[in-house]
C-alpha positions as a Markdown table, in Angstrom:
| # | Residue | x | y | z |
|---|---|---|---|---|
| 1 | Unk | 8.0 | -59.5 | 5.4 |
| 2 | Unk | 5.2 | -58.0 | 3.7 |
| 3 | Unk | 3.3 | -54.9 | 5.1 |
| 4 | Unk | -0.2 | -57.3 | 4.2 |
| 5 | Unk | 1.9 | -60.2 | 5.8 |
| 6 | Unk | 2.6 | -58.0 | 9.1 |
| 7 | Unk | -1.0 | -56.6 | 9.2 |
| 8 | Unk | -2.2 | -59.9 | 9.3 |
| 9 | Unk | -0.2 | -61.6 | 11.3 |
| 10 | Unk | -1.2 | -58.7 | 14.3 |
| 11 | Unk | -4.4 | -59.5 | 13.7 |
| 12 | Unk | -4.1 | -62.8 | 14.6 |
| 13 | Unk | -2.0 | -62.3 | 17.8 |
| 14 | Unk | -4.7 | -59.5 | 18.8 |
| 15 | Unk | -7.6 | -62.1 | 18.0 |
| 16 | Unk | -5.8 | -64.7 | 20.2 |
| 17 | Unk | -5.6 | -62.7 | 23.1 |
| 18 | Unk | -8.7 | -61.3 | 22.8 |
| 19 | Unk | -9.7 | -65.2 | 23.5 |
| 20 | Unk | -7.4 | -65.9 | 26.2 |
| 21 | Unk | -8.5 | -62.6 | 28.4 |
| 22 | Unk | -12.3 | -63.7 | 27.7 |
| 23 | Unk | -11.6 | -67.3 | 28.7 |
| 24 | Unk | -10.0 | -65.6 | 31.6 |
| 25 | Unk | -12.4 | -63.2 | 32.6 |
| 26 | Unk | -15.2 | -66.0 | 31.9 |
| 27 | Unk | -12.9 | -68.0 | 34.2 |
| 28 | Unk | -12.6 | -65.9 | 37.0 |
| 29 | Unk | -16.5 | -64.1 | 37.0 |
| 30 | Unk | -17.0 | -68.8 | 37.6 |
| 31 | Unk | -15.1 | -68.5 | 40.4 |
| 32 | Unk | -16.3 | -65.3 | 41.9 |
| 33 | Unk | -19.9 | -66.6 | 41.7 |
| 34 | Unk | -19.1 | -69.9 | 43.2 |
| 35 | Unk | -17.1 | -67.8 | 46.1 |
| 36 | Unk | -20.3 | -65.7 | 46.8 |
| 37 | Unk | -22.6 | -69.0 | 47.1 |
| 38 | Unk | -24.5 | -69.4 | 49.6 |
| 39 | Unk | -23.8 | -65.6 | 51.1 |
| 40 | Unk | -25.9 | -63.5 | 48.8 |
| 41 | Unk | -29.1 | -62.9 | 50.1 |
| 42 | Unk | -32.2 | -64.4 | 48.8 |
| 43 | Unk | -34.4 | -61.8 | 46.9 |
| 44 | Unk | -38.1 | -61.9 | 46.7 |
| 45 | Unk | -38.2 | -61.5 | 43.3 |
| 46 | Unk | -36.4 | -60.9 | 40.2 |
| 47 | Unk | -35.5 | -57.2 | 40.3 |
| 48 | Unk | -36.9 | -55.1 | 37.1 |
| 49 | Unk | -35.4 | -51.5 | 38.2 |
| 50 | Unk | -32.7 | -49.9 | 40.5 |
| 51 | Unk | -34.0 | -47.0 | 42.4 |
| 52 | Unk | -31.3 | -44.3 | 44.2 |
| 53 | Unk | -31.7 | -44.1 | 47.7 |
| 54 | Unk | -29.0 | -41.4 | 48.1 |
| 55 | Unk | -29.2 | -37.2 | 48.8 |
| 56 | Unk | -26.5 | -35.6 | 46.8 |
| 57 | Unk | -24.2 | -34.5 | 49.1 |
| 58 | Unk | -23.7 | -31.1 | 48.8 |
| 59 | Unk | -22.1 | -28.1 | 51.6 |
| 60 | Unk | -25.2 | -27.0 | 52.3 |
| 61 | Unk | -26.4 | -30.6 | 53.8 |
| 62 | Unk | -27.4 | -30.6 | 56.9 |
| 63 | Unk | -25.3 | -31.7 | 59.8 |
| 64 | Unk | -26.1 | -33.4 | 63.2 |
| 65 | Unk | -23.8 | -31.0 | 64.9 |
| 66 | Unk | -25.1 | -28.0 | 62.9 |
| 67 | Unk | -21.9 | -27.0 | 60.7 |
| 68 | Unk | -21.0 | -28.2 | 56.9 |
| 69 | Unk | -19.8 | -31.6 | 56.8 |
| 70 | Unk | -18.7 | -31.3 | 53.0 |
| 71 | Unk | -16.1 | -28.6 | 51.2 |
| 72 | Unk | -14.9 | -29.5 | 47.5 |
| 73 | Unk | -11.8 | -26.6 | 47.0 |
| 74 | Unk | -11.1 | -27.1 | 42.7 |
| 75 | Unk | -7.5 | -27.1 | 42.9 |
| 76 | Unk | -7.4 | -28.4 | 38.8 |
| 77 | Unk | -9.6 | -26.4 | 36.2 |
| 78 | Unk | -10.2 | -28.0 | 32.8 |
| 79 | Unk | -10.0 | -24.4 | 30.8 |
| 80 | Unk | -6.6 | -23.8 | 32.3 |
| 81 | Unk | -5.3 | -27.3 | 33.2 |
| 82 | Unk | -7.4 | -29.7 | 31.0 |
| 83 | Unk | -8.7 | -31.6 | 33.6 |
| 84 | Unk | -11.1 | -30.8 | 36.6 |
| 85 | Unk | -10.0 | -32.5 | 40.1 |
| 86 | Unk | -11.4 | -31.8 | 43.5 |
| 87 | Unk | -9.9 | -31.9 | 47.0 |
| 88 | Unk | -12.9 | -32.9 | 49.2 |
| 89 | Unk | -13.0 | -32.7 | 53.0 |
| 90 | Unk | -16.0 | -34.5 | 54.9 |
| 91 | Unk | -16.8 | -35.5 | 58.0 |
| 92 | Unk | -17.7 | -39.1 | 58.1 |
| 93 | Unk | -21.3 | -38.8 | 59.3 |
| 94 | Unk | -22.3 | -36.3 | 56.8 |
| 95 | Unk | -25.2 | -36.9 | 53.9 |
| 96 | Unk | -26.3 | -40.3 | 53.2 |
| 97 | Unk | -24.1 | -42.0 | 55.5 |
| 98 | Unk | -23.5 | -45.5 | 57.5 |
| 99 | Unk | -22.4 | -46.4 | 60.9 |
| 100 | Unk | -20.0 | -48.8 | 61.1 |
| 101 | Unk | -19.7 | -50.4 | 65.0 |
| 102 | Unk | -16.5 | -48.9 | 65.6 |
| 103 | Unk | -18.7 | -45.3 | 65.8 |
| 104 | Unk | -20.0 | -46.4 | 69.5 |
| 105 | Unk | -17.9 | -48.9 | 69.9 |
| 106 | Unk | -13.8 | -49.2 | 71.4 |
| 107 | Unk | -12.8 | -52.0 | 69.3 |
| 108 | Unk | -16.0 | -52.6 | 66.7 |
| 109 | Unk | -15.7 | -53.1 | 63.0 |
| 110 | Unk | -14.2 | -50.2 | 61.1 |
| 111 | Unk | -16.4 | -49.6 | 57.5 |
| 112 | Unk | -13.3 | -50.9 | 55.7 |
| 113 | Unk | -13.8 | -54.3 | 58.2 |
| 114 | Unk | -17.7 | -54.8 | 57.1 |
| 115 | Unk | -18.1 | -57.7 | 55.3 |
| 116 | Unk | -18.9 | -57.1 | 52.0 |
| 117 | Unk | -21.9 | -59.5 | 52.0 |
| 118 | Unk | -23.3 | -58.0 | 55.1 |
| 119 | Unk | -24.1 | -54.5 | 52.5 |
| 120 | Unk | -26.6 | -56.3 | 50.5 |
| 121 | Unk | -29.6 | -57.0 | 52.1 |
| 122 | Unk | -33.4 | -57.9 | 51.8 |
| 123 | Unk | -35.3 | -55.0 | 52.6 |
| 124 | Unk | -38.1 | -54.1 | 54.9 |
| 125 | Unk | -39.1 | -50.8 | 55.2 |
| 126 | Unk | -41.7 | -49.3 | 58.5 |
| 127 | Unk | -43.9 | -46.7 | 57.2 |
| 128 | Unk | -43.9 | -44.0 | 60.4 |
| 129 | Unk | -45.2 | -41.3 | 58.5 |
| 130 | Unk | -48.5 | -40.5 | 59.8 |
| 131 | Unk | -47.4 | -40.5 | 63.0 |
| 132 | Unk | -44.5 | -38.5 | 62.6 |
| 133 | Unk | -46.2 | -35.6 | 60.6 |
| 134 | Unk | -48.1 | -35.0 | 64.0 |
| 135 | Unk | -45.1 | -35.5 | 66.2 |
| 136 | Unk | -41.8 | -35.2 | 64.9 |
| 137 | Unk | -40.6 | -36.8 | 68.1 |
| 138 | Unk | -42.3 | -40.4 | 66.9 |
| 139 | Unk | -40.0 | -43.6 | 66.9 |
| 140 | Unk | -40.5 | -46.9 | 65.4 |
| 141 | Unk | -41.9 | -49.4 | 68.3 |
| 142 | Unk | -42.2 | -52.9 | 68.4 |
| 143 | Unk | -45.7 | -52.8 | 67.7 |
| 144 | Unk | -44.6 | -51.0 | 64.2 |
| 145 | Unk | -42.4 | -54.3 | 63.8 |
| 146 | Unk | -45.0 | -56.8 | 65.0 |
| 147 | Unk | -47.4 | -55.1 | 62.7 |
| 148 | Unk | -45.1 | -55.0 | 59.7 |
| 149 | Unk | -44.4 | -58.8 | 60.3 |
| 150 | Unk | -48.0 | -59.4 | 60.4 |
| 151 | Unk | -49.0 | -58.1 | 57.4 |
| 152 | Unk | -45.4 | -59.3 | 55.2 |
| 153 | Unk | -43.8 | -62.3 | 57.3 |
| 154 | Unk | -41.1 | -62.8 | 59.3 |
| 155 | Unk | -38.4 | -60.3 | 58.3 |
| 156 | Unk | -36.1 | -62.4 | 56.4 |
| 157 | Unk | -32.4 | -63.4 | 57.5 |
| 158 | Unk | -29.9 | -60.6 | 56.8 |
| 159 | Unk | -32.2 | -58.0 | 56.2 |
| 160 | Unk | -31.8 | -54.0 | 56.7 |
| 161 | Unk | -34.9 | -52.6 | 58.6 |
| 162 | Unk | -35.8 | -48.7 | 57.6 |
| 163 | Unk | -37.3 | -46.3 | 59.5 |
| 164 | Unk | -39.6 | -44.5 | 56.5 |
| 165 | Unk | -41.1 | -41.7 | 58.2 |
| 166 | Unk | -41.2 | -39.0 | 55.4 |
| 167 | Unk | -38.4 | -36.6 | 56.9 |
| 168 | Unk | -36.4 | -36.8 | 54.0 |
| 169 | Unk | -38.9 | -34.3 | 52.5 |
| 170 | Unk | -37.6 | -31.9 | 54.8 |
| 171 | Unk | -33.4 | -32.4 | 53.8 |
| 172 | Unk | -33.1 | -28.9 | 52.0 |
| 173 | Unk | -34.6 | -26.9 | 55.1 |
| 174 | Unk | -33.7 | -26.5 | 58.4 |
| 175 | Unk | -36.6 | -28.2 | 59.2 |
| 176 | Unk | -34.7 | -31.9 | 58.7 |
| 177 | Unk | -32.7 | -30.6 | 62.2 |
| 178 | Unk | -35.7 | -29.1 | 63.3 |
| 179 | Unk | -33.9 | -27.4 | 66.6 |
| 180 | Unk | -36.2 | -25.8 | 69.1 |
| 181 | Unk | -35.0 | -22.7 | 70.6 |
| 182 | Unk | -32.7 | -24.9 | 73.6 |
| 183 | Unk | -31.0 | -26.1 | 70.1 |
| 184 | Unk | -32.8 | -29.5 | 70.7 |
| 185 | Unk | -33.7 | -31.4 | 67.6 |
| 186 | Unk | -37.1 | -33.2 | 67.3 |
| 187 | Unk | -37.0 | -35.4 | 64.5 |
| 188 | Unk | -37.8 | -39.3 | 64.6 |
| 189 | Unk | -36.1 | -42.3 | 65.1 |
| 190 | Unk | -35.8 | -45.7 | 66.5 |
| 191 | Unk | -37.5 | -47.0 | 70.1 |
| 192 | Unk | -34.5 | -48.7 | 72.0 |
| 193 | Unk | -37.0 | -51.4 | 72.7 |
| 194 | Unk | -37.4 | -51.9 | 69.0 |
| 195 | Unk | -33.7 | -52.5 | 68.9 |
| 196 | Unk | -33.7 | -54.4 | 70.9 |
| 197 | Unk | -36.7 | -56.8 | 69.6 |
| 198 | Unk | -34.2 | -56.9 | 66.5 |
| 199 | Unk | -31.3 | -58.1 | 68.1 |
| 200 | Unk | -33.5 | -60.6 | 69.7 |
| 201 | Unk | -35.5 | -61.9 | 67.6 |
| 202 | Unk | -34.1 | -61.5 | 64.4 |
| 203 | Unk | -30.8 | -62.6 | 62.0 |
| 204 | Unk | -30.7 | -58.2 | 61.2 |
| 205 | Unk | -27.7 | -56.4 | 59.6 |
| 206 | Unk | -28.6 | -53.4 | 59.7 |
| 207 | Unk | -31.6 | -50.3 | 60.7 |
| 208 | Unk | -31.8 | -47.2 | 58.5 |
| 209 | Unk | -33.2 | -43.8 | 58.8 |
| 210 | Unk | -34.3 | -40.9 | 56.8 |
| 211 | Unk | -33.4 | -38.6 | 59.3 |
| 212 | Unk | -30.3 | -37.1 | 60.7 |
| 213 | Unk | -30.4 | -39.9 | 63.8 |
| 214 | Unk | -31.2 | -44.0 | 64.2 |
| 215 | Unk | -31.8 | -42.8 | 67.6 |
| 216 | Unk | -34.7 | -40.1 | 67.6 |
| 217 | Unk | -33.8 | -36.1 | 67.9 |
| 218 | Unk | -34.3 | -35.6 | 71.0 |
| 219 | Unk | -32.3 | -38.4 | 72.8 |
| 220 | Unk | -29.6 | -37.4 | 75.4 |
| 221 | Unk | -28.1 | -41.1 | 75.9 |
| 222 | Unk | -27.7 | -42.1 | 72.4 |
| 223 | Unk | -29.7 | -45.4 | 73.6 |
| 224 | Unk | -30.2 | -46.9 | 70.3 |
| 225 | Unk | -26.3 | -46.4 | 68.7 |
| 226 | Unk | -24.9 | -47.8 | 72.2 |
| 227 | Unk | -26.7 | -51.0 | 71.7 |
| 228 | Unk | -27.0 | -51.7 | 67.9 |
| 229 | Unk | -23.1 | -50.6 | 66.5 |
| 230 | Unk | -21.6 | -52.5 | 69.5 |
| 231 | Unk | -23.6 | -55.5 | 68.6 |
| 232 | Unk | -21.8 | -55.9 | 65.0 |
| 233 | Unk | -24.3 | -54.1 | 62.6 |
| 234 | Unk | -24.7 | -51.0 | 60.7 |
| 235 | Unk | -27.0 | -48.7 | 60.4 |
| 236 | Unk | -27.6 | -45.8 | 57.7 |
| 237 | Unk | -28.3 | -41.9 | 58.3 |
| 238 | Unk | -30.2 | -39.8 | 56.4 |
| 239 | Unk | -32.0 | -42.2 | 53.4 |
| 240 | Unk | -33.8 | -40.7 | 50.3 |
| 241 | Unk | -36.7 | -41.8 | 48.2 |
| 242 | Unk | -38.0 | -44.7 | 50.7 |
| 243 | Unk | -41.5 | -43.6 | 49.5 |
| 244 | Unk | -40.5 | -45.1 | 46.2 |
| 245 | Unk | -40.1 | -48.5 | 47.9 |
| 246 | Unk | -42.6 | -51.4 | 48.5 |
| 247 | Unk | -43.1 | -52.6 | 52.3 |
| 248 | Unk | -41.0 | -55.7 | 51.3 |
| 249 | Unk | -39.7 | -57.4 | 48.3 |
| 250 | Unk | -36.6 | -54.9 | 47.7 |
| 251 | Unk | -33.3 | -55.5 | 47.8 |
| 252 | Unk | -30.8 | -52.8 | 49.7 |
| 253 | Unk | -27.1 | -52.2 | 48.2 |
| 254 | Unk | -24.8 | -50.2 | 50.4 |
| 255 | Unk | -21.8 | -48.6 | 48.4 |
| 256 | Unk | -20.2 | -47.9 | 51.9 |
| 257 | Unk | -16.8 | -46.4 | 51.8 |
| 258 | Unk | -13.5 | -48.2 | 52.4 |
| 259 | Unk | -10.9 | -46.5 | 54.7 |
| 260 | Unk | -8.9 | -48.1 | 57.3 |
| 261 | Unk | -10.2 | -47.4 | 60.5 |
| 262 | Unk | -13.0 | -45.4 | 59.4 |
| 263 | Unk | -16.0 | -45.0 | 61.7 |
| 264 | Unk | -18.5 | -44.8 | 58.7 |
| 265 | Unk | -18.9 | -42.5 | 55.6 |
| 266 | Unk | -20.8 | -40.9 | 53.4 |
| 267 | Unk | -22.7 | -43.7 | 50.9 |
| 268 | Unk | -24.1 | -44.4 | 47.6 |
| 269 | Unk | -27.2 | -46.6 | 48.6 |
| 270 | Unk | -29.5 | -48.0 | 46.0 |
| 271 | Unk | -32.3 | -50.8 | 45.9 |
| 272 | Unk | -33.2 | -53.2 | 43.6 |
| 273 | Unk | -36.6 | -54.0 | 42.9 |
């Protein structure tokens, strides 16, 4: 056979499975959509941008319990090796992070066990932040709820409720642990009562913070993660950028992490909006 013969011939095989894995991949993206129906939740509106809601996690972050929750040790350098590879160690509950129930919880959901379609979520975010920039100690009540539902509806089935209460301004300082001299933090956080109106009164997934805590700094009982994780929902730690966010309207993605048992993890959360 020719070398024009063989050349063409290739082509042809190429070209025909070129068709086959698109007919394929058309075939199975069908069949992925039609798996999801009905479990996606509904968003308010088509979304025109993607906004980060994640610090960049970094040794320096700061930590609950006071000490680095991060170390990258370069054990491959791409001048001497030709390629660049990190080992990473990190605490679970370290940077932009979620709780999975198994956290507070003997026998709750590991983050591996979340359903995925429980991580995206309508939005609603509760503005805090006058109140907190005159006490760091301030907690999101059920009036902030009956006022946020007041002015935007009934917060819709499956949604993530967010604590926005400007702390994350304060994530390079020592000011987002804010510890008195006693070592006790003041920063805020949820009102157990407001927790409890959630669990209530509405089909929730999930609370989020922008602080270190869902429960606020200077809780002894951990009142708010004893009630929520237990029931079978998440919550996120330490969110970015919630300033950039409408009220209601956006739509909350949680790249959570996937390891077996895991108690939570460090997360790449965006929004859509």
């Amino acid at each position: 056979m020719c070398d024009l013969c063989v050349i063409t011939s290739v082509k042809e095989k190429m070209l025909s499975r070129r068709g086959l894995f698109k007919a394929a991949a058309v075939g199975s993206g069908a069949v992925a959509a039609a798996s999801l129906s009905g479990t996606l939740p509904a968003m308010a509106q088509a979304p025109t941008k993607v906004m980060d809601l994640t610090h960049e996690l970094s040794e320096d972050f700061p930590t609950f319990g006071g000490v680095p929750g991060f170390i990258a040790e370069k054990v491959f350098d791409f001048a001497k090796d030709g390629y660049n590879l990190y080992n990473l160690t990190i605490n679970e509950h370290t940077g932009t992070h979620l709780d999975a129930p198994l956290h507070f919880s003997a026998d709750g959901q590991s983050v591996a066990e979340i359903p995925v379609e429980n991580l995206v979520a309508p939005l609603c975010v509760i503005d805090i932040k006058a109140r907190a920039a005159e006490n760091p100690d301030a907690q999101v009540t059920p009036d902030d709820l009956n006022a946020w539902i007041s002015a935007h509806g009934d917060i819709p089935k499956g949604a993530c409720v967010a604590m926005n209460s400007g702390w994350s301004a304060h994530a390079a300082s020592n000011n987002f642990r804010n510890a008195d001299d006693g070592g006790v933090m003041h920063f805020p956080g949820f009102h157990i009562e407001a927790v409890q109106m959630l669990m209530d009164d509405a089909d929730v997934v999930g609370i989020a913070v922008d602080s270190l805590s869902l429960d606020h700094g200077i809780s002894q009982d951990f009142a708010v993660h004893y009630a929520w994780l237990p029931s079978g929902r998440w919550g996120l730690e330490c969110m970015a950028n919630l300033d950039a966010l409408p009220a209601s309207g956006a739509t909350l993605i949680v790249g959570a992490p996937k390891h077996r048992g895991g108690t939570g993890g460090p997360s790449r959360v965006m929004a859509m909006v």
